[in-house]
N, C-alpha and C positions, 0 to 999 in steps of 0.2 A: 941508221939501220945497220945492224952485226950482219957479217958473213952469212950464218944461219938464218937468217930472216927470209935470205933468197933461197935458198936450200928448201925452205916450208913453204911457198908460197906459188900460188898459183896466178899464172900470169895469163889473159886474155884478151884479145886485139880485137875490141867488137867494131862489128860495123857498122853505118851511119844511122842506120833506123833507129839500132838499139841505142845508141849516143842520146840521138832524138827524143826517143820515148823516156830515158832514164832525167834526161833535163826538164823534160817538160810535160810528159804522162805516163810517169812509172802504171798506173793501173791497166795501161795497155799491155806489159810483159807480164808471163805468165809468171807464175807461185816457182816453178822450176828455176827459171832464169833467175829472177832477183834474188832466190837464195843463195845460188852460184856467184854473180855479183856481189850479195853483202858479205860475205863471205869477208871475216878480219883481214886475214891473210892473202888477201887478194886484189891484186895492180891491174888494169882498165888500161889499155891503151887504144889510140884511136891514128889512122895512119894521115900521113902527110893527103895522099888521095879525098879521104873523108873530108877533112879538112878545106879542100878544095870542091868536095860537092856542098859541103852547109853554104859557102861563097857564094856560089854559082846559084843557090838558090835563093839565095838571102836576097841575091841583086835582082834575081828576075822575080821576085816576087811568090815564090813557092812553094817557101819556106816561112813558118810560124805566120802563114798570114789567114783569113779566117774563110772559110768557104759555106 
């Protein structure tokens, strides 16, 4: 990636939901959102915390399991 790549580009630090929803039910984000996410020029980051809540759910059962 050139210099100018980060100069054009929009950077976004979603949070877990939308992590959630974008892996496993984009149809739950609205028409807004995911135009902003596909967005070419556009980096997705997700913080160390997130990271730590998919864990913490994964383990207690919270997370992707089916209700």
């Amino acid at each position: 990636m050139t210099q100018s790549f980060y100069y054009r580009t929009m950077r976004y630090l979603i949070d877990t939901n939308i992590f959630v929803y974008l892996a496993t039910d984009v149809d739950s984000l609205s028409r807004d959102v995911l135009s902003l996410l596909e967005e070419p020029n556009t980096l997705l980051y997700i913080s160390v915390e997130s990271v730590r809540e998919l864990i913490v759910g994964y383990r207690n059962k919270g997370l992707c399991s089916k209700r």
